[in-house]
Residue frames as a rotation matrix with the C-alpha (Angstrom) as fourth column:
UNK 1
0.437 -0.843 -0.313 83.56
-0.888 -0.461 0.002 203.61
-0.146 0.277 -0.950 101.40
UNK 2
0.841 -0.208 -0.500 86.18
0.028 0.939 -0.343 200.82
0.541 0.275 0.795 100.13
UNK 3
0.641 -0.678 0.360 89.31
-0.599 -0.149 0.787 199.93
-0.480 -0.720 -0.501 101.98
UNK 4
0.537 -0.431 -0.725 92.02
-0.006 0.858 -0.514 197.43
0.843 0.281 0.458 101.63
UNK 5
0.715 -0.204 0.669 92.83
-0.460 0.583 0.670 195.46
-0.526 -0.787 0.323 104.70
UNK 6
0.563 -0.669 -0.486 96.43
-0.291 0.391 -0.873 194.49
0.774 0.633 0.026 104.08
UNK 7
0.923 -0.359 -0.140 98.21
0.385 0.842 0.378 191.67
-0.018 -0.402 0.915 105.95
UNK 8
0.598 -0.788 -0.145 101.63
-0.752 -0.490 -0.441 192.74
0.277 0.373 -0.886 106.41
UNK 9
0.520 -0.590 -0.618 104.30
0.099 0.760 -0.642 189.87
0.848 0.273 0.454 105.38
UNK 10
0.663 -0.462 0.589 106.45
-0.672 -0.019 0.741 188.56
-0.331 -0.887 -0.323 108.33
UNK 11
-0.164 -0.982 -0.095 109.40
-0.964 0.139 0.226 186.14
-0.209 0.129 -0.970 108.13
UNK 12
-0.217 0.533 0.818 107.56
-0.252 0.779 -0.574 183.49
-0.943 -0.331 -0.035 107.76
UNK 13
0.148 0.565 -0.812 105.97
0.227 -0.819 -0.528 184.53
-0.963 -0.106 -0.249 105.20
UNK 14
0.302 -0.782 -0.545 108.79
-0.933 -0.359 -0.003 185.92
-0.193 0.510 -0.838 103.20
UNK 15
-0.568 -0.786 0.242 109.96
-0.747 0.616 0.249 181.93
-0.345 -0.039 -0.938 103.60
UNK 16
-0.454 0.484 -0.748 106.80
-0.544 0.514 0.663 180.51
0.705 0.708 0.030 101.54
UNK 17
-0.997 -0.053 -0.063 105.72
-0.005 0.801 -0.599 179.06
0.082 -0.597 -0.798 104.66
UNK 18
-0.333 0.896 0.294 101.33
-0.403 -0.417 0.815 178.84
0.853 0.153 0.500 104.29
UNK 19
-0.337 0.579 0.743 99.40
-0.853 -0.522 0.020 178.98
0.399 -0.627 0.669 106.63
UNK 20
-0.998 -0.021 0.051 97.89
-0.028 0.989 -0.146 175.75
-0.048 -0.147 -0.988 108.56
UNK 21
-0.711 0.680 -0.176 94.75
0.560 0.700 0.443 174.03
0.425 0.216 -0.879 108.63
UNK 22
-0.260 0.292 -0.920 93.79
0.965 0.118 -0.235 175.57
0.040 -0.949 -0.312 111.63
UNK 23
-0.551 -0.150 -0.821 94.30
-0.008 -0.983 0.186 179.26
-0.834 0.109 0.540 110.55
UNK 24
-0.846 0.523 -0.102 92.50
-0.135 -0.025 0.990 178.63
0.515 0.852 0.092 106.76
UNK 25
-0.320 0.919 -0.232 89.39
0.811 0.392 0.434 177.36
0.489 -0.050 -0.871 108.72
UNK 26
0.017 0.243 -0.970 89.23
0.876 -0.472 -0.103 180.62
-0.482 -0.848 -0.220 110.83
UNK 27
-0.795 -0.562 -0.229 90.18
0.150 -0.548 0.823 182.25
-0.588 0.620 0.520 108.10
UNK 28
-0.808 0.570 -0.147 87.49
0.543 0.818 0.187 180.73
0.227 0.071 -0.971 106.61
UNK 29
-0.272 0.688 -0.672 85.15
0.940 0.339 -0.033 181.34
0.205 -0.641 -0.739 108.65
UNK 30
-0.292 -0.190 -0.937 85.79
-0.089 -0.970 0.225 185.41
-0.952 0.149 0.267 109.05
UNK 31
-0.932 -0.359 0.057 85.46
0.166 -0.283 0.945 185.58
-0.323 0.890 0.323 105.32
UNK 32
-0.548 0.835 -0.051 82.31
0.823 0.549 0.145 183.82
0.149 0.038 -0.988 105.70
UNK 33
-0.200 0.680 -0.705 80.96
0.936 -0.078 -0.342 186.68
-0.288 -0.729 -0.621 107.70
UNK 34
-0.348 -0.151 -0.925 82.22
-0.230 -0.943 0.241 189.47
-0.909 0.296 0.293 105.80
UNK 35
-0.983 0.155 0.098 80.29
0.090 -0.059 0.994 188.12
0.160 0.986 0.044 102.61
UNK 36
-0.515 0.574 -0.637 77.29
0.847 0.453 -0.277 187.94
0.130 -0.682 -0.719 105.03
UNK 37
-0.325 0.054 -0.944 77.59
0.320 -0.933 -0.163 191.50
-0.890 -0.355 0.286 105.73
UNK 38
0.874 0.212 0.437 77.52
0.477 -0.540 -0.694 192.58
0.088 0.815 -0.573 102.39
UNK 39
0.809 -0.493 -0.321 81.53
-0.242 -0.776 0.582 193.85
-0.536 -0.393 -0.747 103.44
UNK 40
-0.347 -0.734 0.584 84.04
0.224 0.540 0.812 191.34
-0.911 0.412 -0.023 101.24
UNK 41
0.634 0.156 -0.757 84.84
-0.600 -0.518 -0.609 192.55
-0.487 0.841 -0.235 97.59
UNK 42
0.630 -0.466 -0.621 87.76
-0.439 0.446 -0.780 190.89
0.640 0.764 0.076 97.31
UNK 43
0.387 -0.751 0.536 90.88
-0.863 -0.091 0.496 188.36
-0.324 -0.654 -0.683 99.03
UNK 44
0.823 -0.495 -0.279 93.96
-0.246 0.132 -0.960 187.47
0.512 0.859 -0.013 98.37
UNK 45
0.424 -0.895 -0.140 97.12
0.322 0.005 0.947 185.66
-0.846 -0.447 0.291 99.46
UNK 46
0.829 -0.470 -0.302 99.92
-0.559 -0.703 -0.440 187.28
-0.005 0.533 -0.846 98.01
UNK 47
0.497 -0.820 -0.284 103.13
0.707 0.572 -0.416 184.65
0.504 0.006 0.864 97.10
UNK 48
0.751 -0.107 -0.651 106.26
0.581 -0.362 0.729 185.89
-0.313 -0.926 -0.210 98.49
UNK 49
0.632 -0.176 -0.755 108.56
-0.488 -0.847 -0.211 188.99
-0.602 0.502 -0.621 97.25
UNK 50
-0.125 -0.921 -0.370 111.34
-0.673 -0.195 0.713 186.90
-0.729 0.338 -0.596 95.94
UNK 51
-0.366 0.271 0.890 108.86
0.745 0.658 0.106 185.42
-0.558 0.702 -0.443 93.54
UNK 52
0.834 0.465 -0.298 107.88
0.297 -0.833 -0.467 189.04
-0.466 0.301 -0.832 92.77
UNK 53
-0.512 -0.617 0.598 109.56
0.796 -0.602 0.061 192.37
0.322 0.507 0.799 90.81
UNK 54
0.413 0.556 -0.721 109.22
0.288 -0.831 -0.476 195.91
-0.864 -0.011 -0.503 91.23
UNK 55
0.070 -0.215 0.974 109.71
0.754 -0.629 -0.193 198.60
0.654 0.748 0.118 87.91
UNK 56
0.275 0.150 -0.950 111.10
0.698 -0.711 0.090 201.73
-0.661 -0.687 -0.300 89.46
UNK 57
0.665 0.249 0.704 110.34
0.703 -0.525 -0.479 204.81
0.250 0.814 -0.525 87.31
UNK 58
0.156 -0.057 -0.986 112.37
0.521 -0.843 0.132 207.88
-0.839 -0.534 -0.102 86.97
UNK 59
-0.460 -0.037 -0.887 111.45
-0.519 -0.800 0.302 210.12
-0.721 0.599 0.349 84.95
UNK 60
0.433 0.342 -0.834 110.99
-0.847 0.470 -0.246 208.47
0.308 0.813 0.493 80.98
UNK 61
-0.267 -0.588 -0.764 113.45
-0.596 0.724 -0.348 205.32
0.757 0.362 -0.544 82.34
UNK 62
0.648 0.740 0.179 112.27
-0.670 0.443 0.596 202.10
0.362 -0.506 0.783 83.80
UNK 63
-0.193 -0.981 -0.010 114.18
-0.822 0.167 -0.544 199.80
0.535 -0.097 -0.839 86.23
UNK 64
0.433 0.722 -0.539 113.49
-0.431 0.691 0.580 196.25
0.792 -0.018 0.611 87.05
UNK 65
-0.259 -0.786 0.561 113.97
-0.759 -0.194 -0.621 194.82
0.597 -0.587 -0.547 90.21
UNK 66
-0.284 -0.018 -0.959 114.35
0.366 0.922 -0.126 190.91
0.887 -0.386 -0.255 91.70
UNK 67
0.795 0.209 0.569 112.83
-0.606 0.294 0.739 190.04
-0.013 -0.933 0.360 95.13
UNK 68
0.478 0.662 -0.578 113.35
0.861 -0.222 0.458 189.38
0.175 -0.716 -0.676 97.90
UNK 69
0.318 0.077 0.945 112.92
0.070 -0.996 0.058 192.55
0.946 0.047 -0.322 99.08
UNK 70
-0.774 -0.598 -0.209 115.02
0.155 0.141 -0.978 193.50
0.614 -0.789 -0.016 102.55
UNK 71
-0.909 -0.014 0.417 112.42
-0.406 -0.205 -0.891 194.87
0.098 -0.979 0.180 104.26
UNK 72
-0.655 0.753 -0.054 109.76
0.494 0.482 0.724 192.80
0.571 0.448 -0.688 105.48
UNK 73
-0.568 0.575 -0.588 107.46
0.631 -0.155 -0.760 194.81
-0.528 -0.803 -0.275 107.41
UNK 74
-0.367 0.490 -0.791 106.82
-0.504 -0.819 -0.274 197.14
-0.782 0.298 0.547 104.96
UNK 75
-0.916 0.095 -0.389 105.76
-0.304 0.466 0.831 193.89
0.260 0.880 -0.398 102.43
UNK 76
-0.008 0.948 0.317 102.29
-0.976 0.062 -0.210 192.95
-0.219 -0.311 0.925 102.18
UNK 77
-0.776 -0.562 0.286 101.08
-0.478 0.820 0.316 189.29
-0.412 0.108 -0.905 102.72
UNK 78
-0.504 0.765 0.401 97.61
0.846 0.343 0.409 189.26
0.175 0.545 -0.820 101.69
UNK 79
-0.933 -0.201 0.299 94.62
0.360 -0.464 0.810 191.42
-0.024 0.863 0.505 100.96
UNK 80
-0.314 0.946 0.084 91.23
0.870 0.322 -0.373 191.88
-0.380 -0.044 -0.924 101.43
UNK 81
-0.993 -0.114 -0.020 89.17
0.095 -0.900 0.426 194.60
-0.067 0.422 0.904 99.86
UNK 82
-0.302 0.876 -0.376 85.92
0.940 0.339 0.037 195.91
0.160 -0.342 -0.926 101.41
UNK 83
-0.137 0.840 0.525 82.53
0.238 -0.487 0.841 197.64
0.961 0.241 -0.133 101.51
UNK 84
-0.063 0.435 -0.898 82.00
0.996 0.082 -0.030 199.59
0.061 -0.897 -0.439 104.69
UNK 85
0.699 0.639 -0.322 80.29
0.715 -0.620 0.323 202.65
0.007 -0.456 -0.890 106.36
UNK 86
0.744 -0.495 0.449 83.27
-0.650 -0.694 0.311 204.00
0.157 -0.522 -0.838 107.84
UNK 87
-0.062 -0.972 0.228 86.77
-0.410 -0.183 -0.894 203.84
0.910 -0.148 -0.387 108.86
UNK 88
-0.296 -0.159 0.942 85.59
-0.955 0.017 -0.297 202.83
0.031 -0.987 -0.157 112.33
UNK 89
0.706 0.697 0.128 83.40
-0.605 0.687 -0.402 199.80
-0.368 0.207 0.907 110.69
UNK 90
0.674 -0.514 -0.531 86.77
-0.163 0.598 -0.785 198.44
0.721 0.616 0.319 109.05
UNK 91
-0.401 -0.728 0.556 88.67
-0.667 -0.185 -0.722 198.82
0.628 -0.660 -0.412 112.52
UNK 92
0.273 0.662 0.698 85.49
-0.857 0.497 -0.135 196.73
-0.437 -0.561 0.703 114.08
UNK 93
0.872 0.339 -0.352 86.01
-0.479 0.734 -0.480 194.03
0.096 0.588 0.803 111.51
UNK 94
0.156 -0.870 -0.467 89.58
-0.358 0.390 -0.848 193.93
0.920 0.300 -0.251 111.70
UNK 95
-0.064 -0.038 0.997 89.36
-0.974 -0.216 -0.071 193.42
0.218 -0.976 -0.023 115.53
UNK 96
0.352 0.810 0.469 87.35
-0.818 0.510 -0.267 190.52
-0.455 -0.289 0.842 115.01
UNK 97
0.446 -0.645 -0.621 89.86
-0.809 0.005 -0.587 189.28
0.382 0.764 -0.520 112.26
UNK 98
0.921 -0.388 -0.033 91.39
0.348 0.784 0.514 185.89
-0.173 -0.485 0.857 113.44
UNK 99
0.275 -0.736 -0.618 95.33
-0.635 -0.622 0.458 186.74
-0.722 0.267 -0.639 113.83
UNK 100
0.723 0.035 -0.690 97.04
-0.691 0.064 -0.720 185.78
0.019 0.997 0.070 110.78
UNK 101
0.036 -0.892 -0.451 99.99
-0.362 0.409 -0.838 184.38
0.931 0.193 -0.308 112.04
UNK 102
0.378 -0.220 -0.900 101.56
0.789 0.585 0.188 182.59
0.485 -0.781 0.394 115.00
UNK 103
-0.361 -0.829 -0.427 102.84
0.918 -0.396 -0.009 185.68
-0.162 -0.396 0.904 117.32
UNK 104
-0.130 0.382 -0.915 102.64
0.160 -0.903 -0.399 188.96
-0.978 -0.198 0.057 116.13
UNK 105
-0.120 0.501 0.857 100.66
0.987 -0.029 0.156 190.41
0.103 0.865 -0.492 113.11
UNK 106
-0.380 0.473 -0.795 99.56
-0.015 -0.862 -0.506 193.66
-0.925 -0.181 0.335 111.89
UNK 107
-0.119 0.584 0.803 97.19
0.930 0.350 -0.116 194.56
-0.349 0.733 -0.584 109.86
UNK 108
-0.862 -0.243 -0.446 96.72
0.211 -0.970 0.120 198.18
-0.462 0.009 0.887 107.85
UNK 109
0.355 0.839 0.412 93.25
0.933 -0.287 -0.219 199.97
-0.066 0.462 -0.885 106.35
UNK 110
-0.896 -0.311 -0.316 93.67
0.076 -0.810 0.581 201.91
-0.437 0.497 0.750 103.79
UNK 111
-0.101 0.869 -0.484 90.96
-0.052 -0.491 -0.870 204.07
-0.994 -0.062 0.094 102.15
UNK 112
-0.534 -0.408 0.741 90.53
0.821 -0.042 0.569 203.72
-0.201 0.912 0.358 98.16
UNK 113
-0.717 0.369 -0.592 89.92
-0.196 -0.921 -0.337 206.57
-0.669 -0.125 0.732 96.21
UNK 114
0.260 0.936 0.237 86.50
0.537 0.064 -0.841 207.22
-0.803 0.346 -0.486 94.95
UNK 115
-0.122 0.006 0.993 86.10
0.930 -0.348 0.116 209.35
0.347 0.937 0.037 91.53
UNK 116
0.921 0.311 0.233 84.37
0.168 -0.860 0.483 212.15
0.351 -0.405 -0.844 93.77
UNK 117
0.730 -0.547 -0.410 87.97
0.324 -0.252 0.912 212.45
-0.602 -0.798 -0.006 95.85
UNK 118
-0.334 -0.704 0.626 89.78
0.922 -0.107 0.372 213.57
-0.195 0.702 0.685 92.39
UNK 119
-0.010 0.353 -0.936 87.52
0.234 -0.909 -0.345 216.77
-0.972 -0.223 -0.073 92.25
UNK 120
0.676 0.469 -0.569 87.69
-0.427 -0.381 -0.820 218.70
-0.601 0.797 -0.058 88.66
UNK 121
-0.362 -0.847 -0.389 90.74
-0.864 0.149 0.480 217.07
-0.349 0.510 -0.786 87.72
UNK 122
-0.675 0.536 0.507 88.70
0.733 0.565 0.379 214.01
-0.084 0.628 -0.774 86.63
UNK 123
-0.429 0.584 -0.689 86.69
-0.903 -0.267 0.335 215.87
0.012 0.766 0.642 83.72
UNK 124
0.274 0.943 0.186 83.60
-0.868 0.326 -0.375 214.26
-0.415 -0.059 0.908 82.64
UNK 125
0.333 -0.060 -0.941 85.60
-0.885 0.326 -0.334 212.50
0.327 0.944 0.055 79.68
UNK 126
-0.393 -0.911 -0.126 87.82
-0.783 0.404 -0.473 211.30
0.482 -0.087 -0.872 82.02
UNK 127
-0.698 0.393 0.599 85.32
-0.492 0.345 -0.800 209.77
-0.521 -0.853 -0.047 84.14
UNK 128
0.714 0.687 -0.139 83.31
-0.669 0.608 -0.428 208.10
-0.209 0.398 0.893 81.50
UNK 129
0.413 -0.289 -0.864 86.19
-0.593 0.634 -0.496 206.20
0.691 0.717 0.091 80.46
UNK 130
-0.799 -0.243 0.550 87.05
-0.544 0.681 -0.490 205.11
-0.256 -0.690 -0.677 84.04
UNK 131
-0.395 0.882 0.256 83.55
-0.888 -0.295 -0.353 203.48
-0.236 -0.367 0.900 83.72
UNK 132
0.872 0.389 -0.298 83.44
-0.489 0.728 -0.481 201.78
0.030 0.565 0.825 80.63
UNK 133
-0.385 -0.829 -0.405 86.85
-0.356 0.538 -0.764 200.17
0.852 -0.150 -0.502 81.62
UNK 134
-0.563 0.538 0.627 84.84
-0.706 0.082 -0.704 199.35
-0.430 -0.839 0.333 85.06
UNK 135
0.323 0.919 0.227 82.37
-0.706 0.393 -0.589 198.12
-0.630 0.030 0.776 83.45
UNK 136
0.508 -0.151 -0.848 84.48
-0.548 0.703 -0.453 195.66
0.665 0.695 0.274 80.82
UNK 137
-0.673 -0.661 0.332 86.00
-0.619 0.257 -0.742 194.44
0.405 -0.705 -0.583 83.74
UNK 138
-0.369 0.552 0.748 82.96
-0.388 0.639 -0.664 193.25
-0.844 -0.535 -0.022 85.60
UNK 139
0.361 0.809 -0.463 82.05
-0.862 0.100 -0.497 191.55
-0.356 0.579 0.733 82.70
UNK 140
-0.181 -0.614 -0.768 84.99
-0.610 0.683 -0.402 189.16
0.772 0.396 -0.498 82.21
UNK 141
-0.769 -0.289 0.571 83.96
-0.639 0.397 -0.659 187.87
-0.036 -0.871 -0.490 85.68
């Protein structure tokens, strides 16, 4: 199954402050092991929100919206996206996870959906063209 291991933004954070030497080399180092595994797809710091935008939709009308966002807990600071057995295999990994920050941290694993977890509503058609969009994708890399 894939996940995404998301970093969740603290005040720091939010205040452009990066990370130190000390934390990139552990950082580092963890990454290291999760390409070992065969478990790292992707990671990613994420800038902070009030270099960002959301687009909130209703309906046919679109609405743009400046950072910073108020709440930070619910902002993500970085990313990771992995290959693993199970839910319990991405809870092992994250254990092991140096903490991100000085203090407190949390971290969240989310499942991604698969094609199989859409059921008949992805038709065949649909599902070839997820594919060949897949598949022009891993080619630009």
């Amino acid at each position: 199954m894939r996940c995404i291991v998301m970093v969740r933004a603290n005040k720091d954070s939010e205040a452009g402050v990066l990370p130190g030497k000390e934390i990139l080399s552990e950082m580092g180092k963890f990454n290291e092991e999760l390409v070992k595994a065969g478990v790292l797809l992707a990671a990613e710091g994420l800038q902070p929100s009030w270099k960002g935008k959301r687009v909130r939709f209703s309906g046919a009308t679109r609405t743009v919206i400046d950072g910073p966002f108020t709440e930070t807990k619910e902002l993500i600071a970085g990313f990771w996206l992995w290959q693993v057995r199970s839910m319990e295999e991405a809870v092992e990994w994250v254990k092991r996870c140096p903490n991100p920050f000085e203090g407190e941290a949390e971290i969240e694993i989310r499942r991604v959906y698969e094609a199989e977890d859409f059921g008949p509503e992805l038709t065949p058609e649909l599902s070839k063209r997820e594919e060949r969009l897949r598949e022009q994708v891993a080619r630009r890399k």
